[in-house]
SENUDO-429060 format. One record per residue (C-alpha): residue number from 0; residue in three letters; x, y, z. Coordinates in Angstrom, 3 decimals. Layout:
BEGIN
<node NUM, ALA, <X, Y, Z>>
...
This chain:
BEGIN
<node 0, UNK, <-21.908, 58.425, -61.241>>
<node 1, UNK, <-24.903, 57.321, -63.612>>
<node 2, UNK, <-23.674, 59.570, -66.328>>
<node 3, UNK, <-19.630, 57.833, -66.132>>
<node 4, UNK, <-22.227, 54.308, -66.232>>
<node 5, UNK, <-24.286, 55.714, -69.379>>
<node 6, UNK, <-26.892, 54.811, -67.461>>
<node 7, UNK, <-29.928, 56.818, -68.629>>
<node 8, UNK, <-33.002, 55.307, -66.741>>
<node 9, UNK, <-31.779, 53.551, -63.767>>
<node 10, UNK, <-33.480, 51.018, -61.862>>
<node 11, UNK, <-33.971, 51.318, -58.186>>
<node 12, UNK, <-31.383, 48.980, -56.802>>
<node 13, UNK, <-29.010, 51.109, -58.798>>
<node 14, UNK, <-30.050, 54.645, -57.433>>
<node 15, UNK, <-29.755, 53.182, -53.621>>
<node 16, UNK, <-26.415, 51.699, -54.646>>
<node 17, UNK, <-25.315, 55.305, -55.947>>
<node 18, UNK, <-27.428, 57.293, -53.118>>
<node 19, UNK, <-24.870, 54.552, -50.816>>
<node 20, UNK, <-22.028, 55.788, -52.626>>
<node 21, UNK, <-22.367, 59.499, -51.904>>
<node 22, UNK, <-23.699, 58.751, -48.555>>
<node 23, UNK, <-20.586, 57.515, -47.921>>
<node 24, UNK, <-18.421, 60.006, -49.698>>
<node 25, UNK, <-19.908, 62.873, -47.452>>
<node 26, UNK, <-19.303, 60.620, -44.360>>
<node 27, UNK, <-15.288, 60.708, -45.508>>
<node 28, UNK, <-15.287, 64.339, -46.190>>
<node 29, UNK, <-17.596, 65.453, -43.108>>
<node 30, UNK, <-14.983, 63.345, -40.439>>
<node 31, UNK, <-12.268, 64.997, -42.759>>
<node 32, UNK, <-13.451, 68.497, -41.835>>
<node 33, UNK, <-13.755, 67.559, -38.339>>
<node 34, UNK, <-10.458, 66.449, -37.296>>
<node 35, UNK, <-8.258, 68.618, -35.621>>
<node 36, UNK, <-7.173, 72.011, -37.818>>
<node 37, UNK, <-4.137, 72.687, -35.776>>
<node 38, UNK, <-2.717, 68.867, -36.660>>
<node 39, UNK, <-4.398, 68.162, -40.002>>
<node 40, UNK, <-5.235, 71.708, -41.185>>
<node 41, UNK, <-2.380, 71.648, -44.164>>
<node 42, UNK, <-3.672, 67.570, -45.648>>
<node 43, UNK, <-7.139, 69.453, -46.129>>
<node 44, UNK, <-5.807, 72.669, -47.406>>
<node 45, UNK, <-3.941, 70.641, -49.888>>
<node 46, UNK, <-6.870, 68.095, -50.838>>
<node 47, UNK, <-8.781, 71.289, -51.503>>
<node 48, UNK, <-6.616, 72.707, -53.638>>
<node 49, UNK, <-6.389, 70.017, -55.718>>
<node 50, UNK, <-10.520, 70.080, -56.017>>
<node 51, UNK, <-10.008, 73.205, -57.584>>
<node 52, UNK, <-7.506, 71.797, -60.271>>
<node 53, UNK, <-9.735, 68.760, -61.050>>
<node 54, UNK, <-8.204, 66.847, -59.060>>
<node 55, UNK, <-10.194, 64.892, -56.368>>
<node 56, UNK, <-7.993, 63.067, -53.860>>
<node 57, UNK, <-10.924, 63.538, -50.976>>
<node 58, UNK, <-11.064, 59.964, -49.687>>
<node 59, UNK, <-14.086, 57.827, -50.205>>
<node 60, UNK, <-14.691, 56.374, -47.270>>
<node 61, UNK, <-14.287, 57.003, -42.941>>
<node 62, UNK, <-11.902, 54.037, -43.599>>
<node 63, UNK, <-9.413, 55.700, -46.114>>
<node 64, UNK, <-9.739, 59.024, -44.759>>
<node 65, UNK, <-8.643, 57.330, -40.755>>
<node 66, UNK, <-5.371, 55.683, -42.948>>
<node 67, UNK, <-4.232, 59.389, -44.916>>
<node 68, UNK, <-4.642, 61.123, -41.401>>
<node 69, UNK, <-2.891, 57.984, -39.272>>
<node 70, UNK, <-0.228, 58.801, -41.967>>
<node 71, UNK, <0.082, 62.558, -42.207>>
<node 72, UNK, <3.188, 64.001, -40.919>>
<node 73, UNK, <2.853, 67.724, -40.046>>
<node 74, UNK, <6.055, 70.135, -40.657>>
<node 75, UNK, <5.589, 71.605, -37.548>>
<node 76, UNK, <5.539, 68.132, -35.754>>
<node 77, UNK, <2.694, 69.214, -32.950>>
<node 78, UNK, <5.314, 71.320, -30.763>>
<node 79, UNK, <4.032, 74.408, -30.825>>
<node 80, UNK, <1.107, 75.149, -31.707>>
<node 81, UNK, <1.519, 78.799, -32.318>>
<node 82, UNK, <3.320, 77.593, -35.663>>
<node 83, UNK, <0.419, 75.825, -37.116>>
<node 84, UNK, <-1.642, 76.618, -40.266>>
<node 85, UNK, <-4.751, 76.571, -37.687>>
<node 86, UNK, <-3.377, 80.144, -36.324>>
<node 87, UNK, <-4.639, 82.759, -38.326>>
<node 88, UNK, <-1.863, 85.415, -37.019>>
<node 89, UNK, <-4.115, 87.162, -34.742>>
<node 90, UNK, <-2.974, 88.613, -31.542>>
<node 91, UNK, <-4.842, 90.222, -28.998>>
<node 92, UNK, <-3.246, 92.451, -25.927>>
<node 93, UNK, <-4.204, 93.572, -22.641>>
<node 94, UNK, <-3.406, 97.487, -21.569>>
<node 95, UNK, <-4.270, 99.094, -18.460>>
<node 96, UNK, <-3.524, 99.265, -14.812>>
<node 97, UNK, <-4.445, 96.629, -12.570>>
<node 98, UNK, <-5.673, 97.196, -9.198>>
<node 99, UNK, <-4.159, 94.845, -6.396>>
<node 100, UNK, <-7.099, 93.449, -4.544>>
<node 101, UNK, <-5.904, 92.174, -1.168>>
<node 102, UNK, <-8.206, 90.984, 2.025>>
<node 103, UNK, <-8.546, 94.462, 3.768>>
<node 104, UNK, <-10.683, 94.404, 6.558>>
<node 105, UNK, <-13.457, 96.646, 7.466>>
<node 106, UNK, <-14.631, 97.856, 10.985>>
<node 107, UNK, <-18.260, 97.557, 11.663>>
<node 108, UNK, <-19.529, 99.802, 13.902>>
């Protein structure tokens, strides 16, 4: 932020206004991660990707990121949930015989 400036030696209202800044950049992208993957998975997925193009669309503040995410509009529209990009595809089964356990009563003698 200092070097888009050409700021070389900065005073030290200017580093708290910068250490501010990224403060409250990593506020934004820390709730960001914290929402709900099954509802907002694909927004981050996307955001990310675009990171890795050079692209930074991460919002910059708890403010912005509240308005994409009030916004968003999942494809899968929160019916099931077994649709989502949250579910990794893994399944797990149950094999076996199950005993009946029923209230038999014992003598005591």
């Amino acid at each position: 932020m200092l070097v888009k400036e050409s700021i070389a030696e900065p005073t030290t209202a200017q580093l708290n206004k910068v250490i501010d800044k990224v403060e409250e950049d990593l506020q934004a992208i820390i709730f960001m991660y914290k929402m709900d993957k099954s509802r907002y998975g694909k927004v981050i997925e996307e955001m990310e990707n675009d990171v890795l193009e050079g692209k930074d669309t991460f919002p910059k503040t708890v403010a912005d990121t509240c308005w994409i995410l009030a916004g968003w509009k999942n494809k899968y529209g929160n019916k099931d949930t077994r649709l989502t990009e949250a579910n990794d595809n893994v399944a797990f089964a149950t094999m076996g015989n199950e005993e009946k356990k029923g209230n038999k009563k014992t003598e005591i003698t």
